[in-house]
N, C-alpha and C positions, 0 to 999 in steps of 0.2 A: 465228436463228429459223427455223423450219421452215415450208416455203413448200409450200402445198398445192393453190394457183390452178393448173389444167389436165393435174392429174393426173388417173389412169387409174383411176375407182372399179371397175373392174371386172377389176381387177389387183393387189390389195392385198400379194401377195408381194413386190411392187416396192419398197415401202414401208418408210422406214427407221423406226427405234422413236422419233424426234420427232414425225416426220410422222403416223404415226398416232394419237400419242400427244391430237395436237392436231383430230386428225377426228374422235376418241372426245370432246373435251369440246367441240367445233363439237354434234356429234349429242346430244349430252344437253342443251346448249345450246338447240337448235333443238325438240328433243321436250319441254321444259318451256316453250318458247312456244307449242304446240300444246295443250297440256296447259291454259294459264291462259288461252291467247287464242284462241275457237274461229273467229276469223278472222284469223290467223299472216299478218304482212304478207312480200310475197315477196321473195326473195333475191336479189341479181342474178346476171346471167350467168356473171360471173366467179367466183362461186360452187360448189365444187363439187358442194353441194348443192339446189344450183335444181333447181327442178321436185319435188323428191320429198315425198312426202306423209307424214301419223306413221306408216305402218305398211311405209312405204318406209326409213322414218329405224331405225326399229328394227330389222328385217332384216340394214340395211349393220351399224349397232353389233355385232350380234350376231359376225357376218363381221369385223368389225376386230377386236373381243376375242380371235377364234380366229386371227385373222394375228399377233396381239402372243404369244399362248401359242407361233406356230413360232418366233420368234426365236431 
């Protein structure tokens, strides 16, 4: 299984095709609990996605879609 606790979102070349495979359905994940729950309870630290808000989440997705097409 592909382990994605404290890795480098702002480095997504790094990223092998599990790993992102699995922050692309993390991020659709977490944007369909924004979507249905307009107070999304928060994530923890360990999370790579703590902190970031819907229009944060859709940004990186977009960013991972185009790190999966350099593979």
């Amino acid at each position: 299984m592909a382990t994605i606790k404290g890795k480098d979102l702002n480095n997504l070349s790094d990223w092998n095709e599990k790993e992102l495979r699995k922050l692309k359905i993390n991020l659709n994940n977490r944007l369909q609990t924004f979507q249905f729950s307009p107070k999304a309870k928060d994530l923890p630290k360990s999370n790579p996605l703590f902190g970031l808000g819907a229009e944060e989440c859709k940004q990186l997705l977009e960013e991972v879609k185009k790190a999966e097409k350099n593979l």
